[in-house]
GUGUVO-356114 format. One line per 4 residues: their letters; for each residue x, y, z of N, C-alpha, C, O. Coordinates in steps of 0.2 Angstrom, whole numbers. Example, Ala and Ser with C-alpha at 12.3 -4.5 7.8 and 13.67 -1.06 7.14 Angstrom:
AS = 66 -28 39 62 -22 39 66 -16 39 71 -17 42 | 64 -11 35 68 -5 36 64 0 39 67 6 40
***
This chain:
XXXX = 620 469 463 618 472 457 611 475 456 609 480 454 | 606 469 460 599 471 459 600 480 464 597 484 460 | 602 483 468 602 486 473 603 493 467 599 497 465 | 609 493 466 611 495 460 606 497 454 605 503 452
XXXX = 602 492 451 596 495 448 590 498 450 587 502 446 | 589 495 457 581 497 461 583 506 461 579 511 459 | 590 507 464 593 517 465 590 517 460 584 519 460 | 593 516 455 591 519 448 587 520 443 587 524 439
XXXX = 584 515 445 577 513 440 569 519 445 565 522 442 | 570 518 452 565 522 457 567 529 457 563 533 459 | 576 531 456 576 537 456 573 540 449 568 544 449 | 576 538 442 573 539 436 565 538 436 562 541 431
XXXX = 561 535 439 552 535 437 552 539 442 547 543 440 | 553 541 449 551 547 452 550 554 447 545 557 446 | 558 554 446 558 561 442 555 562 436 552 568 435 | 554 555 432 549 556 425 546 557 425 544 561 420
XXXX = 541 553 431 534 550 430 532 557 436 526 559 435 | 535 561 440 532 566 444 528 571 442 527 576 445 | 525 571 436 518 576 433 513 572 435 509 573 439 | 515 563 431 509 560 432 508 559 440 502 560 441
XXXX = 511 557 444 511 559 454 508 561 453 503 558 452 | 509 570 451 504 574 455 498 573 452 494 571 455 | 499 574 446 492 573 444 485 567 446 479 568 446 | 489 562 446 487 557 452 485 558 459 480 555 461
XXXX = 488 561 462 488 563 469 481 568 471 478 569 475 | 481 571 464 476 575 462 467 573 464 463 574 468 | 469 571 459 463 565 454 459 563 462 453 564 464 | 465 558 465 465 555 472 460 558 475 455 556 477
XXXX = 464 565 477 461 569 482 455 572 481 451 574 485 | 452 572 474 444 574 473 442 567 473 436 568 472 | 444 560 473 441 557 474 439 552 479 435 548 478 | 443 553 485 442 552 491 444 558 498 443 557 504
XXXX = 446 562 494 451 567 501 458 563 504 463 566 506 | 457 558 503 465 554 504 467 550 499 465 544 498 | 473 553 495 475 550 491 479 547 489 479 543 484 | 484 546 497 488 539 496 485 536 503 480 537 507
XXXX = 491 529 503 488 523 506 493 521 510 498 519 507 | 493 522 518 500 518 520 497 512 525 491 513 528 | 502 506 524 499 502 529 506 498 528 510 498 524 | 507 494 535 510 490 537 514 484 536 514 480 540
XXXX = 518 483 531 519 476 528 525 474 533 528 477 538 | 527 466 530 532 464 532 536 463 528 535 459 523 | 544 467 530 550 465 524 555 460 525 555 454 526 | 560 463 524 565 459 524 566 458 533 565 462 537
XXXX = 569 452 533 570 452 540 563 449 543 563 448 549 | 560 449 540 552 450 544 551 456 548 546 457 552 | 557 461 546 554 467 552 549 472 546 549 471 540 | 545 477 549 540 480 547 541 485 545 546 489 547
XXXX = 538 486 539 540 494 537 533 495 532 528 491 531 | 533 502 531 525 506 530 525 508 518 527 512 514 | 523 502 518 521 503 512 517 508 511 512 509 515 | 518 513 503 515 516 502 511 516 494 514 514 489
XXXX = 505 518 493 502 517 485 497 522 488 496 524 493 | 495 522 481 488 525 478 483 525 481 480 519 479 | 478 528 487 472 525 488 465 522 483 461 526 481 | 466 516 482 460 514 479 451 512 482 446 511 480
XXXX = 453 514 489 445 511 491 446 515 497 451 517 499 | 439 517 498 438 523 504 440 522 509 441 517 512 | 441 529 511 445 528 518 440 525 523 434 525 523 | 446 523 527 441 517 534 438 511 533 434 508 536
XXXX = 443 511 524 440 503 524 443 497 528 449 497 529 | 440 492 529 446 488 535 450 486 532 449 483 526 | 456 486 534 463 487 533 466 476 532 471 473 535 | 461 474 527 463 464 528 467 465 522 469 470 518
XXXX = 468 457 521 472 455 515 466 458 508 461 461 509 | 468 458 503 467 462 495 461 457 493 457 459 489 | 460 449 496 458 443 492 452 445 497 447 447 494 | 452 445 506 448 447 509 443 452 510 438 452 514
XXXX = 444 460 503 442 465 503 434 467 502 430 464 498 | 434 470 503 427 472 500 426 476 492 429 481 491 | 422 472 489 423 476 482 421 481 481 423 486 479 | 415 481 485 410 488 486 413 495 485 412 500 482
XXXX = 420 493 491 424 499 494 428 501 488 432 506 490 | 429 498 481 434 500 479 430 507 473 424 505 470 | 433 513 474 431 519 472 432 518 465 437 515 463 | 426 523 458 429 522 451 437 523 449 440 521 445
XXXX = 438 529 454 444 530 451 449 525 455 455 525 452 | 448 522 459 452 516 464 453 512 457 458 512 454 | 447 508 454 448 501 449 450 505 442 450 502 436 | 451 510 443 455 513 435 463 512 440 468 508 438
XXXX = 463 515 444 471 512 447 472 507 447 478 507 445 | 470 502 448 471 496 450 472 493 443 477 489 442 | 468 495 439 467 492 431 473 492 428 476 487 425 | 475 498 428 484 501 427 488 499 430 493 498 427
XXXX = 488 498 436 495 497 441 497 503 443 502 503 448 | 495 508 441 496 516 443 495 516 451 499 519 455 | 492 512 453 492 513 461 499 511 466 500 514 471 | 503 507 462 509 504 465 512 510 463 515 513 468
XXXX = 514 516 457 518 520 456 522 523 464 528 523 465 | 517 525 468 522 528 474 529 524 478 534 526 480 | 526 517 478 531 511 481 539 514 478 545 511 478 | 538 517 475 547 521 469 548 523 475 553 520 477
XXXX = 545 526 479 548 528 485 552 523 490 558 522 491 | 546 518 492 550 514 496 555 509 491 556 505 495 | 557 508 487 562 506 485 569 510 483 574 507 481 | 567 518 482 572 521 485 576 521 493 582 520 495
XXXX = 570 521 496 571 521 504 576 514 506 581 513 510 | 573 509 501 577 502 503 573 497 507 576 492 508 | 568 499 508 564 496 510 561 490 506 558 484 508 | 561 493 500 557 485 495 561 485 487 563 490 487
XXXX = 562 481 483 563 481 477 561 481 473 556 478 473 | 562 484 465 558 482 460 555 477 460 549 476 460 | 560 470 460 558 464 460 558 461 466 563 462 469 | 555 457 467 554 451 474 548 449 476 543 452 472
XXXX = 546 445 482 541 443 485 537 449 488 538 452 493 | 530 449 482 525 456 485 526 453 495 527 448 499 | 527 460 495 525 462 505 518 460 509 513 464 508 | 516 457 512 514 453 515 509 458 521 512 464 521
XXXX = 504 458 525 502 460 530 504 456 536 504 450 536 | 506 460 541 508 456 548 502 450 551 503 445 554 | 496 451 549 491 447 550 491 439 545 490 434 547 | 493 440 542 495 434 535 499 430 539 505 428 537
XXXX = 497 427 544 503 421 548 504 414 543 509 411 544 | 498 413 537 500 408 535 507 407 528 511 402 527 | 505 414 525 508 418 523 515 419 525 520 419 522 | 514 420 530 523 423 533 525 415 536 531 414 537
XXXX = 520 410 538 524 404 539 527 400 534 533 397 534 | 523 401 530 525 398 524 531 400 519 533 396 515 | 534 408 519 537 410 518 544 410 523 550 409 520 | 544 410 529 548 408 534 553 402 531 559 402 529
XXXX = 548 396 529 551 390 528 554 390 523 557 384 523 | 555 395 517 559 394 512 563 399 511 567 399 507 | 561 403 518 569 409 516 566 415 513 570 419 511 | 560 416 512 560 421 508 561 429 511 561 434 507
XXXX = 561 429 517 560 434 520 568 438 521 570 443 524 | 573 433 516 581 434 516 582 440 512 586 444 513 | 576 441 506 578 448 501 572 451 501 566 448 502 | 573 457 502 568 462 500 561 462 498 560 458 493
XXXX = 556 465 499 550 460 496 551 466 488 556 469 487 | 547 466 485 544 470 478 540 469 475 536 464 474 | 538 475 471 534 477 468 529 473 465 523 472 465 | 536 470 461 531 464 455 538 458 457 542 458 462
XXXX = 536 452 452 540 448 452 536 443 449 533 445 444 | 537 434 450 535 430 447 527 425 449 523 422 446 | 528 427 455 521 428 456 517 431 455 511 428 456 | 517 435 453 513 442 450 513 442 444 507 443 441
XXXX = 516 441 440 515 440 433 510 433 433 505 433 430 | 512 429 437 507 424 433 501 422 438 498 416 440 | 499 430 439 493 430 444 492 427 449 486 425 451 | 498 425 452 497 420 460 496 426 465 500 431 464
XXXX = 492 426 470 492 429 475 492 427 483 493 422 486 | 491 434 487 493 428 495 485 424 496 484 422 502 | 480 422 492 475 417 493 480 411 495 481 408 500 | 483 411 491 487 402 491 493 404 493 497 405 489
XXXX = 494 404 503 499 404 505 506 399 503 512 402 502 | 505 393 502 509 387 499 512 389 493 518 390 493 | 508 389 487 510 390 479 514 397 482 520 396 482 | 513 402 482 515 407 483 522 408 487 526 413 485
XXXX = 523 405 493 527 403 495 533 399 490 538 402 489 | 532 393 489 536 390 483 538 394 478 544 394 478 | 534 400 474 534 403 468 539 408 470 544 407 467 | 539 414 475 542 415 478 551 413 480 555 417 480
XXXX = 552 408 482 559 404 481 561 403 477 567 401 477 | 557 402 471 560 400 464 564 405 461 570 405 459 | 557 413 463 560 418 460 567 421 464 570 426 461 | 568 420 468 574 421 474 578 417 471 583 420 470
XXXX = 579 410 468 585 405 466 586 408 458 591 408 456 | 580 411 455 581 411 448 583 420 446 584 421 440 | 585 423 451 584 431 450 590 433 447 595 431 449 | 592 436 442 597 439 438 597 445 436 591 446 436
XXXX = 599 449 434 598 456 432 595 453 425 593 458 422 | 594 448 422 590 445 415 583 446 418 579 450 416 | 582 442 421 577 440 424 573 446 427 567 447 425 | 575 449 432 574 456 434 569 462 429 564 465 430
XXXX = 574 461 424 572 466 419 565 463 415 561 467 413 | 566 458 416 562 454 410 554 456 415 549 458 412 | 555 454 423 548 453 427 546 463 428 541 465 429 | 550 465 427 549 474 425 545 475 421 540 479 421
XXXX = 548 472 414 546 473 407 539 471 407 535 476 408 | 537 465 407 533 460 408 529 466 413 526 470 409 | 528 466 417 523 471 422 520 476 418 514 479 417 | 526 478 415 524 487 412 519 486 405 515 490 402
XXXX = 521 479 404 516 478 397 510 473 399 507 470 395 | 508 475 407 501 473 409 500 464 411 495 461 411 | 507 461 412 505 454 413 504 454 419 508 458 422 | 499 450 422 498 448 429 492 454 431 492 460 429
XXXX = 488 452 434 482 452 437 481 457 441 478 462 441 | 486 454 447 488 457 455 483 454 459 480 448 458 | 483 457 464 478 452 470 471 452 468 469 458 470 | 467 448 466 460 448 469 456 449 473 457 447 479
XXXX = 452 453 471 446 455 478 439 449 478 434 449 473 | 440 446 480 435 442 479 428 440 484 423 438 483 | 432 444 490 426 444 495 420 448 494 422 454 494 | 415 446 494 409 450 495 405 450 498 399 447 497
XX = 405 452 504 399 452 513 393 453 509 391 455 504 | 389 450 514 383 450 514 381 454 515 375 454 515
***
């Protein structure tokens, strides 16, 4: 059933929300020259597939976990992204593709071994990763492989078209943080 609302829910915010795309895409492209962002995650299955969002930090910046990243790198128009969530809008793609869900376990980097061990062990890797979910609302991110892992299977045992709706709603009206940048190099 979830499958059933990701079609429709990704095909409907493509179509609506495509002024604000472009216009974003825009925005993007005078403010770095690359305006979207692909990189590598791990879905279901554990096989890999190419996430896409909004470029928030200049290109070439190195490509770690979000908790790992350089604050420096994140551009103004990046942390106005980020602030919104506008950066995840393109991901409608990959949840029409099939690749990820509205709702489930955020997608992971192949480098994240503790990360994907820790999710191995609960099965997580059985549904789709997404968007948002119950970690993300309650601002856990992959710092804490363990917690995040656990929270993760909760939201896997707990998931309902109720439930679904609710961590959708719940996102659009700004709950949850998303991943912290916390690292700052010398």
């Amino acid at each position: 059933m979830t499958r059933s609302l990701d079609l429709l829910f990704s095909l409907l915010g493509l179509l609506l929300l495509l002024p604000l795309l472009v216009l974003l895409f825009v925005l993007g492209l005078a403010d770095t020259g690359s305006p979207l962002f692909r990189q590598v995650r791990v879905g279901r299955g554990q096989r890999p597939f190419t996430l896409v969002k909004f470029r928030t930090m200049r290109p070439n910046t190195a490509s770690v976990a979000t908790h790992l990243a350089d604050a420096r790198a994140i551009t103004s128009f990046g942390g106005f992204l980020r602030r919104t969530k506008l950066d995840e809008l393109p991901q409608l793609w990959n949840v029409l593709k099939g690749d990820m869900s509205l709702v489930g376990p955020r997608p992971c980097l192949p480098s994240q071994t503790a990360v994907i061990a820790q999710r191995a062990q609960r099965r997580v890797f059985e549904v789709r990763p997404g968007i948002t979910g119950l970690a993300q609302i309650n601002g856990i991110d992959m710092s804490t492989p363990e917690l995040l892992a656990h929270t993760d299977a909760q939201l896997i045992k707990t998931l309902s078209v109720r439930t679904y709706l609710r961590f959708i709603l719940l996102t659009a009206l700004g709950r949850g943080a998303g991943d912290r940048i916390t690292h700052k190099p010398d």
